[in-house]
N, C-alpha and C positions, 0 to 999 in steps of 0.2 A: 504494500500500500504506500500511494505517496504522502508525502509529509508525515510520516511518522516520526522522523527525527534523526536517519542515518545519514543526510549532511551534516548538519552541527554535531552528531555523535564524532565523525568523522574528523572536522575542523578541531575540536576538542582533543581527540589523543594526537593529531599533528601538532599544535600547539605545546603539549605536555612533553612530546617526545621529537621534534625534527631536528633540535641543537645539537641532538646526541648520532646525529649521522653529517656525513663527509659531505653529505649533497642530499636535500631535503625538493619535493614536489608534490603542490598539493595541484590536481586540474578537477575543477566545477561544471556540474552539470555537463560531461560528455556528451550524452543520448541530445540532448536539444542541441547542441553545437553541429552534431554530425548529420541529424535532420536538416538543421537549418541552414547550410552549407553545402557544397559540393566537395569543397578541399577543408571540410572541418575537420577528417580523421588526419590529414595532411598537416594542421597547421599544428594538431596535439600532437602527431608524431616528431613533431620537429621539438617540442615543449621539450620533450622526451630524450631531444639526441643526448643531452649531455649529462644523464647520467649511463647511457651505454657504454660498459666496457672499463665503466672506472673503478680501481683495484683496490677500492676503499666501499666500506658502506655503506648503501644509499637508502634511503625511506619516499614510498611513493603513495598520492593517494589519486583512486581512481574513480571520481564522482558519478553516481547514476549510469551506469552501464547501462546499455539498453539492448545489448544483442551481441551474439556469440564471434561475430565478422568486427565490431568494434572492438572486443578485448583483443582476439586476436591481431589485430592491426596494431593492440599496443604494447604487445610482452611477448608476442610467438618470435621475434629475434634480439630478445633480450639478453643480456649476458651481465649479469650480475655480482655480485664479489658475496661470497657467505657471510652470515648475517645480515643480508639485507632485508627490508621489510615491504611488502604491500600491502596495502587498504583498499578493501573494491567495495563500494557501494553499488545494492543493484536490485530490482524488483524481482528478477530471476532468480532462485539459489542453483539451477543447475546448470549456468555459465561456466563454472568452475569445474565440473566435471568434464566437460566438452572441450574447454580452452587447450589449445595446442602446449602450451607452456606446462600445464601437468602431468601431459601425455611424455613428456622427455626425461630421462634417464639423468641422475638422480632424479627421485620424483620430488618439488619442494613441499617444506610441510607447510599443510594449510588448513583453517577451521571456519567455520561458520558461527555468527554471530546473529541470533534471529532475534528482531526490536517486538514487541507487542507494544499495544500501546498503554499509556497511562492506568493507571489505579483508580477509583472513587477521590479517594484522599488528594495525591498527587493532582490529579485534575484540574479540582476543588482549587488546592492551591495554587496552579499555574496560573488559570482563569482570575484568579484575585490580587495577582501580582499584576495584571496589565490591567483591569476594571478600578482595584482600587490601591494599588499600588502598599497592598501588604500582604501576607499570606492566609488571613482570614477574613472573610465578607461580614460585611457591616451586618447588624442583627435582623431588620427589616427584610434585609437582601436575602437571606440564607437560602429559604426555601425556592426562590426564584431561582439562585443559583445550583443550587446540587439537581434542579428540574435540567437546565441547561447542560450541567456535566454531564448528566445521565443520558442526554440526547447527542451529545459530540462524539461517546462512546470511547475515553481516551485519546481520540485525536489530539495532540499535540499544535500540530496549527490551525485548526479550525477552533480551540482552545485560546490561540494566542487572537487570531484575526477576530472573534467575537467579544472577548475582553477589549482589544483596543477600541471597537467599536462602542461600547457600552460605558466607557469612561465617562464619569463625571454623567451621567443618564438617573434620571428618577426610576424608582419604580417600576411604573405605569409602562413607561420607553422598555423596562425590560421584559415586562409580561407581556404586552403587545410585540416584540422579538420575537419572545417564544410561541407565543400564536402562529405569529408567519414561517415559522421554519415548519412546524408541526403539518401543517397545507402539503408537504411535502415530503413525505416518510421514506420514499425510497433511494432519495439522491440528498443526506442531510448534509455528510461535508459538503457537498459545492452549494447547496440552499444557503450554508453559513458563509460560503464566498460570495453568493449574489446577494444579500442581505446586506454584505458591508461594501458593494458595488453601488444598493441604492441608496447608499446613504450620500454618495457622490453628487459636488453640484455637473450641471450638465455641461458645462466647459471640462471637467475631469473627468466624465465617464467619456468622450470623443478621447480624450489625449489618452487614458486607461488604453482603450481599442486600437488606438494606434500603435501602441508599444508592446503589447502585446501580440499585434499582428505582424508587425515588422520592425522593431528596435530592439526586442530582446537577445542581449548581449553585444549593443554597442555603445561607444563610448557615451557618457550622460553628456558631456558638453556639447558635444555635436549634433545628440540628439535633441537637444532643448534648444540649437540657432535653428535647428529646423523647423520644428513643432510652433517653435513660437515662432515664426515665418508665415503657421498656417493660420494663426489670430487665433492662437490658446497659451494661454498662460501655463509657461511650464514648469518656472522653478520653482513655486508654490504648491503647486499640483504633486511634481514630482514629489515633494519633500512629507503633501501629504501623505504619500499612497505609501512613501518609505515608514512617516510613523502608525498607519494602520495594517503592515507587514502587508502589502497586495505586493509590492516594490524591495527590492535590496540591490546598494552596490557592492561589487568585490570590493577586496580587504584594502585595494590602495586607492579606495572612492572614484574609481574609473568607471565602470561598465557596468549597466544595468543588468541587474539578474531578478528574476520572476520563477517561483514555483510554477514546474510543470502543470499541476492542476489549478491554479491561477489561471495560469496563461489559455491554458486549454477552458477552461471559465469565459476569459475574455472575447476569445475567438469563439467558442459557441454564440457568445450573444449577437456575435455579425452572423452565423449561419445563422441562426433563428428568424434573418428578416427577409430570407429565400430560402428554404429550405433543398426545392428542388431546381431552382433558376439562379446560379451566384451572380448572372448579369445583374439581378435586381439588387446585389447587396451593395454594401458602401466601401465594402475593402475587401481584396483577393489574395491572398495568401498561399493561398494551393499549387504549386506552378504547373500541374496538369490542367486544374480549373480553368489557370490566368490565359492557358495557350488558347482550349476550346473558345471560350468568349471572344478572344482575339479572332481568331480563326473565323467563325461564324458571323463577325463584327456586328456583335449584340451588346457591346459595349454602351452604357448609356453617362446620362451626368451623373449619375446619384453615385456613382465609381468614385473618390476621394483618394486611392489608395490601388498598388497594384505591382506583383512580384514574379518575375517569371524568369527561370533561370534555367534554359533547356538543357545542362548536365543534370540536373534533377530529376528529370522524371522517365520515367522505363521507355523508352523508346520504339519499345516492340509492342506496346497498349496503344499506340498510335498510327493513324495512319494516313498516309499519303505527305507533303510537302512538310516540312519544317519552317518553311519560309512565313514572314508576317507581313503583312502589309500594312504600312503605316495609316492607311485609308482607315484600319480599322480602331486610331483612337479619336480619330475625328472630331466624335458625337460626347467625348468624356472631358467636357466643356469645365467639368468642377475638377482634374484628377491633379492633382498637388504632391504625390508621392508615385514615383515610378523609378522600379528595378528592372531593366533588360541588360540581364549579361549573357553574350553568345549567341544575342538571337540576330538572326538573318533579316534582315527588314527589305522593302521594296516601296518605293512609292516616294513622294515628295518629305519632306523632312516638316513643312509648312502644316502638316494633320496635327503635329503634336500638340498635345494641350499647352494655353499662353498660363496656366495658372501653376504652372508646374513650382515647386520649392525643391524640391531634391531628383537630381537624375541620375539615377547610374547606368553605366553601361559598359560594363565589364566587357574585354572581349571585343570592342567594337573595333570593325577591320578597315574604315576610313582614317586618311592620315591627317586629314582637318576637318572641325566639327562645320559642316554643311551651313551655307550664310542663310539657309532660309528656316533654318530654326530657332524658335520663337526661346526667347533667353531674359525679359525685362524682367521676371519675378524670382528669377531660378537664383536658391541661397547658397547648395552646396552643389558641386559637379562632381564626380567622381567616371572620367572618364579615359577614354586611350584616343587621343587625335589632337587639332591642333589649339587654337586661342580666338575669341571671337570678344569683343567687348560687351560683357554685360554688366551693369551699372550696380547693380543692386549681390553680385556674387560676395560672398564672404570668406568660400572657402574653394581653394582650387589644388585636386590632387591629380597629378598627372603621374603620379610614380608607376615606374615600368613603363614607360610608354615609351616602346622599343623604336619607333619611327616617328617617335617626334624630333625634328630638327633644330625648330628657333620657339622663342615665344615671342609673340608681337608687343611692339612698343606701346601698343593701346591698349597695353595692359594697365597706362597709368589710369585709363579713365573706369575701371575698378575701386571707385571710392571707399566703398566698404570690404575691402581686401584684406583679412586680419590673417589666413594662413595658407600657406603657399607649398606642397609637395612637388618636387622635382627630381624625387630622387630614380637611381639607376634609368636615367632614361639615355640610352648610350649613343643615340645619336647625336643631342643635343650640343651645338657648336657655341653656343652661348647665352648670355642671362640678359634680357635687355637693362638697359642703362635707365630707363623711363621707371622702372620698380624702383629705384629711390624719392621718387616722386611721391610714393603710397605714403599713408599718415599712419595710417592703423594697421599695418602690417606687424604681428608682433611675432609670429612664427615663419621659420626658411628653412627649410627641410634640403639639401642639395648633396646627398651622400650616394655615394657610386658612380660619378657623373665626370669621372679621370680614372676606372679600373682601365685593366690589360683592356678588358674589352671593349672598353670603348674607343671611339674617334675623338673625344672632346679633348682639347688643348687647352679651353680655356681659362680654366679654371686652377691649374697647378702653375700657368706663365706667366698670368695676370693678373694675379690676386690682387696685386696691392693696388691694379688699378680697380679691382673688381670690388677690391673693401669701398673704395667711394662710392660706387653705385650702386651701396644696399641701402635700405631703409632705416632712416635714425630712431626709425621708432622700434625697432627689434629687440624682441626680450629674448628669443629661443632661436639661435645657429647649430645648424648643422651640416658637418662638412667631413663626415665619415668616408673611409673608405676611397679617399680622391687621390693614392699617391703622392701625395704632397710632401714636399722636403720643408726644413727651417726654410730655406731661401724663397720658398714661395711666398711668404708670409710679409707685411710689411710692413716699415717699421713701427707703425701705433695701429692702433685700431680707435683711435678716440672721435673717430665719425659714430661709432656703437655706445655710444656711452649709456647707453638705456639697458645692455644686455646682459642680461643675468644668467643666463646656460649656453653655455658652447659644448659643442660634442665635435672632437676629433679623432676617434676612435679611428683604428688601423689604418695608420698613414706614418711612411717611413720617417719620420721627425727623428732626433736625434738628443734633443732635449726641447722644453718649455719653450715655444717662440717667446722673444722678446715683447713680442707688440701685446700680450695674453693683460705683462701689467700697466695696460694704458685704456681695461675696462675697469672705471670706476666701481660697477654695481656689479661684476658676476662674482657670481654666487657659485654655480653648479661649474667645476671643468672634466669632463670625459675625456680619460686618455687612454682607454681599454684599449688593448691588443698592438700596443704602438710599441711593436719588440724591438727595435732599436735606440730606444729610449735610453739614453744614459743619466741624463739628471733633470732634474725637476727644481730649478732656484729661485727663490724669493716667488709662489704664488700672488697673487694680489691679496691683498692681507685680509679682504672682506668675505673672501671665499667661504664657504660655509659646507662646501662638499667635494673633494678630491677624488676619481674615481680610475685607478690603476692597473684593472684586472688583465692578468696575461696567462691562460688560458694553461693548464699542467706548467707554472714557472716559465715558461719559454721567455727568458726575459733579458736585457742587458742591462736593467735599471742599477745603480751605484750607489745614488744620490737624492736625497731630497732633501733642500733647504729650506727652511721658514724664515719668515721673517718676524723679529721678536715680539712687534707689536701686534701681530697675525689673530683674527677674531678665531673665536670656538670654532672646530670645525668636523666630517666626518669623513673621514679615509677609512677608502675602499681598494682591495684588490692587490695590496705589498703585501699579504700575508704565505709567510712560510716561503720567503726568497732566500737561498742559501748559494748566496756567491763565491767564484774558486778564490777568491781574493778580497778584499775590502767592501762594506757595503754599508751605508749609512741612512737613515731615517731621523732626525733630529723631535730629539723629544721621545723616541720609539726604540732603536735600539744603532747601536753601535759598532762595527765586526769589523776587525784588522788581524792582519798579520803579525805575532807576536814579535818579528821581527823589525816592523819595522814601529812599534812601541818606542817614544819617546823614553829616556832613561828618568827625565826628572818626574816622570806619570808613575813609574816602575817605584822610582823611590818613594813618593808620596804614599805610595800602599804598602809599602813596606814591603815589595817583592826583590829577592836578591836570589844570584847564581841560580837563573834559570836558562842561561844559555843552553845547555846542551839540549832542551826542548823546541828550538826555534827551528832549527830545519827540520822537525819530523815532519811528517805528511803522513794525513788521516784522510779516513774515508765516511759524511754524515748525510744525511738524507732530513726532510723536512717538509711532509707533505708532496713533495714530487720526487724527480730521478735523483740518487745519491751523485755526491761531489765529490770529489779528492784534493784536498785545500792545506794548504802548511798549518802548525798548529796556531788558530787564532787568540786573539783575546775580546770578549764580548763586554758592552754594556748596554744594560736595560734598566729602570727600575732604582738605579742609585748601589748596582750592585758590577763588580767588575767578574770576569769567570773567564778561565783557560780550562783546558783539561787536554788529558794525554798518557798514553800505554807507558803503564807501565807500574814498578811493583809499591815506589819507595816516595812517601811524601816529603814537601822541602825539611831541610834540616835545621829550618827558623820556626817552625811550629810550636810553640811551647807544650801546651796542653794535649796530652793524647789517651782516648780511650780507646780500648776494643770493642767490636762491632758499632751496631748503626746508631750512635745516639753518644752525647756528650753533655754531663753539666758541670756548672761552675759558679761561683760569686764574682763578678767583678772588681780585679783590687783595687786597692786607693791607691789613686796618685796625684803627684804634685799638678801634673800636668793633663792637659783636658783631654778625653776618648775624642779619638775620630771615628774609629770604626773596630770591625772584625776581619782577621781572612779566619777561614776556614777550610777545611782540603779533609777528602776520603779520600779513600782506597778500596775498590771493589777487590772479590774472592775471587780464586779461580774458578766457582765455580759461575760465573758469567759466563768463562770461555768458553764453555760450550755453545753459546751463540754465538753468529753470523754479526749479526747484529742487536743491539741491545738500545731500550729507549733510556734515557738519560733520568736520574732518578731526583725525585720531590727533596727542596732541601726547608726544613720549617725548623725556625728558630721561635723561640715563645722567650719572652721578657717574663716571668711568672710574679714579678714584684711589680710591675704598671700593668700585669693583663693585656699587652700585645702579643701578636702574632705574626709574622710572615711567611707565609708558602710561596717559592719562587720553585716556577717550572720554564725549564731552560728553554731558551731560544729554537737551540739544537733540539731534533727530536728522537735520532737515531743516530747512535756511533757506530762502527762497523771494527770489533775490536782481533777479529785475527789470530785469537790464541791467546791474546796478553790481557792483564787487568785495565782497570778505568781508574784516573788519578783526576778528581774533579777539585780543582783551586778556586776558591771565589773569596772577594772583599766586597763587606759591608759598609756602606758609608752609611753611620750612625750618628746623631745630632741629640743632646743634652736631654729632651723632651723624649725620645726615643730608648734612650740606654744611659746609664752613668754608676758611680761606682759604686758596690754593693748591692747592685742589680742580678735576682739570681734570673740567670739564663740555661736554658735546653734546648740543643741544636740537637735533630732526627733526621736521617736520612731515609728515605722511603724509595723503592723498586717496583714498579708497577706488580700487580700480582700473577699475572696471566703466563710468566716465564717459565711457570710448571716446574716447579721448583719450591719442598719447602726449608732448603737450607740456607743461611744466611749467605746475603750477598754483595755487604758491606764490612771488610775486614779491621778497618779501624777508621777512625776518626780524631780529627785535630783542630785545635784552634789556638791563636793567637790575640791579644788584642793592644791595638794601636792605638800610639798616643800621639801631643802634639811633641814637637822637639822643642826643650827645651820652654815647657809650658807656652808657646806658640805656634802658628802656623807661620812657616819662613815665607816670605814672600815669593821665592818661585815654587813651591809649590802650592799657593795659592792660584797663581795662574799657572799652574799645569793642569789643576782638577778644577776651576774656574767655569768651563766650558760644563763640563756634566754636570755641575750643584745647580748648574742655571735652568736645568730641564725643570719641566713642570711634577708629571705623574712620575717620583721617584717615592724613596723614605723620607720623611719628614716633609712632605710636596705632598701634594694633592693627590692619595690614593681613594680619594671616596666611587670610581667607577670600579675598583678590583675588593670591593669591601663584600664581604660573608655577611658580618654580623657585627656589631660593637667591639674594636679592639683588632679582627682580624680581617685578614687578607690574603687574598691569592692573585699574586703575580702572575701573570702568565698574557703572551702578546693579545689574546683573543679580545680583550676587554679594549684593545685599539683600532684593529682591522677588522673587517666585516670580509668573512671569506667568497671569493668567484661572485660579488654581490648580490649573495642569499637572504644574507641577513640584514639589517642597521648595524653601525660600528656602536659600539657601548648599549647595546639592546640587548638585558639579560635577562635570563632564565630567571622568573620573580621564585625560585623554590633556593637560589644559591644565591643570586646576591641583593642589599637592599637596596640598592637604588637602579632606578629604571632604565634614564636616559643621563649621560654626561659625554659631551663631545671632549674631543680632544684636543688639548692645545701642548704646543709644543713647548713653549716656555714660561718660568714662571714672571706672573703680571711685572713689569718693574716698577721702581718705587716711585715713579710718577704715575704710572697710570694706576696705582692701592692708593693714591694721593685722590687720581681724578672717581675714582671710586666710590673714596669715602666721601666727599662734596658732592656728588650724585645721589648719594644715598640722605647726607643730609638734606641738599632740596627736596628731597622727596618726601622725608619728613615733614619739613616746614611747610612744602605746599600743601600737604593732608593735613595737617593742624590752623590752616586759613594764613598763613602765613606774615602775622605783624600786624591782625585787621583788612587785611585785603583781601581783596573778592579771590575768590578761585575762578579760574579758567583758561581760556588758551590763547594763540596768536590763532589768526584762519586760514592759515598754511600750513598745520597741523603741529607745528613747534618740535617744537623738537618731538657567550655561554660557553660560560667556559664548558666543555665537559671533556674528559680523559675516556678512550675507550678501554676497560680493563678486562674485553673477554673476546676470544676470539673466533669463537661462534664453532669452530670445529667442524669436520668434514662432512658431519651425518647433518648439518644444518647448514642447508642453501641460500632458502629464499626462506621468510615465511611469512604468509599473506591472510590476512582476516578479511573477511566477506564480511558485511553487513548486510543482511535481505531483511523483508519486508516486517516479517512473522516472529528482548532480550537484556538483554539486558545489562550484562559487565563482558570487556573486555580484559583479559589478565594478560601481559605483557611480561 
């Protein structure tokens, strides 16, 4: 049954559980996607590619399956890594016996999870929670209500959709409800969806039927320039229908989504006003229907609305020509929404309706749109050919239009021109120069439009003359995928000064162009898949999202610099880069060649006679292919760390116990603590692994109640036979550690190495003071540079915080991995706070200065400030998780079904 609740069942254990896999995919409503669609299995199987084949394990959910041909299209050439997990939601339970992907050798293990619906009880209280917004009904209400529970039968959304209707309702409003459903006994959930249909004013039940008939599952903004183009109010409308559940957007408030038996709600009520004639209805949806009426040219006004897209329907159910004749919209003098992709047309172009707001026409095999069609009303185009001026267009996407060559100059007389697709259309020789002209252009879409395959020059040789001739009103560039070197770029871009997202995704650049900081307002920079990237310096400081991703590490990145007075911000996509050589992140983490370590950095930590470590060469892995790097030295965190084969810790260690774990008092001294080193020594009995992950190092303060778990940069060493010799220095600050402080350092080995002998042989520590009760001036500025980072010890570790006192270190609370996730967005079960962007350095003492006078006016201005009025100027004034089990060979896949007919999932 639909609406039971095995999406949000669904959404709920992805949410609990996705942080805990390599690569997380939730996809919604499949069955509607693949109906509504020709290339819908097409476009989910692309959703799909990029957890094929990856050696890590991935979690997937597979929403509303609707047939035995769609699963298979999405897992019959899946190759998976053991433990990985599927979720199928589906009204079928016997999909899963039939699916090709069970039928292969190993077979994965899989269960069924069957939903019943609701209890009395439970009911009761859903219903109460959206009527009256507590879990029990006002006393009056009782009986009326437990009548209604009794009649929804457990339904779950017919439960939700009649609470929200009944909000804030007397009585009277409720028992006259339950009268009108009762009239109808044998279809009650969808009685409870037409019930809160008619409670719609009549501007909302039109826009209801249109979105239903033809917008579900496309973008809301686009859908609302359209809709309200046809003289209905949409973003009130829309926002009703989201708070009486008719309506929902996905999770990143893009795309309209609608219950199935909603939608199928909506669209019955248009069949209902022809049952056996759809010429006589108001809108076509059918695309075998749309063709007959076409065909027959029975098309009349009362048509508003109309979908036909000849890869859809059986072709062998028809018969004779596929051809349409435009003669036959002639007479559909009202039709305002029209879908032809693929179809063959014949006839004068002048039939078309002038009332038209949206045209698509996917597929269309003319190479310029025909000058005898009628274009004064039309909002959005979505088509393949060439430019005609229409006054009134808002949105124009030519993407993929393989034989489009130019765009006409009279594109300037497009006044309400706000977004502009042009991408991969590989003929195209140039942009016109008159698109600067536009006022309200605030999106430029122009990615693939310089690959191999294409002819276009223009765009990689003339940028800089091409930056002048974009529109200064651009908020959203994109210029993916165009081959472009630094030197195509030119010197400023401060013609943009309005633009806040640039996307320059896979283009051979080399570092950050220059001209990036001469946009005052961007916000967002895309630099995914730009594998020759070597550095990234001085962002524009306002940045607020950095986005890096390069695809399994294939990367040359080195470098990235902040600039110190740099706003909060969110980086994406540097996670788990392990360079043969040096690689730096500022503020993030630090990695050189122990070789070429300054001496006066060396001495500041109190590290001596470690030469004879400098030329080894290790072999470490980190989320992708292992490296073979001389032995480095790492900084993260306010913590320094080498490591290296072999048996014997340095011979400056004071303090040493056996096995994993060490305590001690801090002694007194004249002179002030700076810090800790610390150094283990792993057991032979490591070596019998290949490779081994790098093990938890948590030191606990037990006299202040701190904590810190740091987990290494490194994920994987590759030891060879020999032990692991891991060296690290703590820099520790008076508020953190001081003398008489009892302290316990723990060394921890993931558990999964199957093994239960120890594998930590001994343990040491030191602790550093100042010389000679100060800090000497070069060693001041030799560690100068690290104390200035922000997220260190003693620095702002509130996004790595557990609980009060503790923390776990670890990069993940930085980088948002292949951007799956948000950067600093954690698991609310592990740490307390939610959202904290990242800044690379700590505030400096002028801007804790401009801070605190910020915060005092803001006091003073919410206190009325001295007698004066309050007001303004009219310019507006100013997860972490470790994986510790490794699933083992007898476990492959394993996938839970939700059907229709439960209750707990156990994991």
């Amino acid at each position: 049954m639909g609406g039971i609740g095995k999406t949000l069942l669904a959404k709920h254990v992805f949410q609990l559980h996705s942080s805990k896999f390599y690569k997380s995919n939730f996809i919604e409503g499949i069955n509607t996607r693949c109906i509504e669609s020709f290339v819908g299995v097409l476009d989910l199987q692309k959703q799909l590619h990029g957890v094929n084949g990856v050696s890590k394990k991935v979690f997937m959910v597979l929403d509303d399956i609707g047939s035995i041909n769609q699963l298979d299209a999405l897992l019959e050439n899946k190759s998976l890594h053991p433990g990985s997990k599927i979720v199928i939601t589906t009204k079928d339970a016997s999909l899963t016996e039939r699916c090709a992907l069970f039928k292969s050798q190993p077979h994965p293990y899989h269960r069924e999870v069957l939903l019943d619906g609701l209890n009395e009880y439970e009911s009761l209280e859903l219903l109460c929670v959206h009527a009256f917004e507590s879990r029990k009904p006002k006393e009056s209400y009782r009986e009326v209500s437990e009548k209604l529970v009794k009649y929804c039968d457990g339904h779950p959304l017919a439960l939700e959709v009649l609470g929200k209707l009944l909000h804030k309702r007397d009585v009277a409003y409720w028992e006259e409800c339950l009268k009108g459903l009762k009239k109808e006994p044998h279809s009650s959930i969808k009685k409870v969806f037409r019930i809160s249909f008619d409670s719609l004013s009549s501007n909302e039940m039109e826009l209801f039927k249109h979105i239903a008939c033809f917008f579900v599952g496309k973008d809301r903004d686009f859908t609302q320039k359209i809709l309200k183009a046809c003289d209905l109010e949409t973003r009130s409308g829309i926002t009703n229908f989201i708070d009486k559940c008719l309506l929902s957007v996905d999770g990143n408030n893009k795309y309209l989504m609608m219950h199935s038996l909603i939608q199928d709600m909506g669209r019955d009520l248009v069949r209902q006003e022809s049952l056996k004639k759809p010429w006589k209805r108001s809108r076509l949806w059918c695309h075998e229907e749309s063709f007959k009426v076409l065909k027959q040219e029975k098309g009349k006004g009362n048509l508003l609305g109309l979908s036909l897209d000849v890869r859809m329907f059986d072709k062998k159910k028809l018969r004779g020509s596929f051809e349409v004749k435009t003669k036959s919209l002639s007479k559909m003098d009202n039709l305002m929404l029209l879908q032809f992709n693929y179809v063959q047309m014949n006839g004068s172009y002048e039939d078309f309706p002038e009332e038209l707001r949206w045209l698509c026409m996917q597929g269309f095999s003319l190479k310029s749109i025909p000058l005898d069609l009628p274009m004064e009303n039309l909002v959005a185009l979505d088509i393949v050919g060439g430019f005609l001026e229409i006054p009134a267009l808002e949105r124009l996407i030519l993407r993929k239009c393989k034989s489009l060559i130019g765009v006409c100059e009279s594109i300037e007389q497009c006044v309400e021109l706000a977004h502009i697709d042009l991408s991969y259309c590989y003929q195209l020789k140039k942009v016109p120069i008159s698109i600067a002209k536009l006022k309200k252009v605030k999106t430029l879409l122009v990615d693939g439009c310089s690959s191999h395959e294409s002819q276009i020059k223009t765009i990689p040789s003339d940028l800089k003359l091409f930056s002048f001739s974009l529109p200064s009103s651009l908020r959203i560039l994109s210029l993916a995928n165009n081959n472009m070197s630094n030197e195509s770029f030119p010197s400023d871009f401060s013609s943009l000064s309005m633009l806040q997202e640039l996307c320059l995704d896979n283009n051979p650049i080399v570092s950050m162009p220059d001209c990036m900081r001469s946009l005052p307002r961007l916000e967002i920079l895309y630099m995914n898949y730009c594998r020759m990237v070597i550095s990234i310096e001085n962002p524009p400081p306002r940045l607020s999202e950095l986005s890096i991703d390069s695809f399994y590490r294939k990367t040359s990145l080195r470098k990235i610099k902040f600039d110190p007075e740099m706003f909060p911000l969110r980086l994406r996509g540097a996670w788990g880069v392990v360079p043969p050589s040096s690689f730096e992140i500022d503020g993030v983490v630090k990695i050189q060649d122990m070789a070429g370590v300054e001496e006066k950095v060396l001495h500041s930590l109190a590290w001596s006679d470690l030469e004879f470590i400098r030329e080894r060469r290790l072999r470490t892995r980190t989320g992708g292919p292992s490296v073979e790097c001389q032995t480095q030295m790492y900084y993260e965190f306010g913590i320094f760390s080498t490591f290296y084969l072999g048996n014997e810790m340095a011979n400056w260690i004071e303090y040493r116990s056996e096995g994993p774990s060490i305590s001690f008092t801090i002694p007194s001294s004249t002179n002030k603590l700076r810090g800790l080193n610390f150094c283990c020594v792993g057991t032979s009995h490591l070596c019998a692994y290949e490779y081994v992950k790098m093990p938890w190092i948590e030191i606990s303060n037990n006299t202040k109640n701190y904590t810190w778990i740091y987990d290494h940069y490194i994920g994987e060493v590759k030891l060879g036979g020999e032990c692991l010799v891991l060296l690290s220095h703590w820099m520790f600050g008076p508020n953190e550690m001081k003398c008489g402080d009892f302290i316990t350092i723990t060394v921890t080995h993931v558990p999964h190495l199957g093994t239960n002998k120890p594998l930590t042989r001994e343990c040491g520590v030191s602790v550093v003071y100042d010389e000679d009760g100060k800090i000497e001036e070069e060693e001041e500025d030799a560690l100068g540079y690290y104390k200035s980072w922000n997220h260190i010890i003693g620095g702002d570790l509130s996004p790595f915080q557990l609980k009060s006192g503790e923390y776990l270190l670890h990069r993940s609370g930085f980088l948002a991995s292949d951007g799956i996730s948000p950067a600093f967005i954690k698991n609310s079960l592990l740490f307390e706070d939610t959202e904290v962007n990242f800044r690379a350095f700590s505030p400096s003492k002028s801007e804790k200065a401009r801070q605190a006078m910020a915060a005092a006016v803001v006091a003073w201005w919410s206190g009325g400030g001295g007698g004066c009025e309050n007001g303004r100027d009219d310019d507006g004034g100013g997860t972490w998780w470790r994986s510790c089990g490794g699933g083992g060979a007898a476990l492959m896949v394993e996938v839970v079904v939700v059907v229709t007919t439960v209750a707990v999932i156990r994991w």
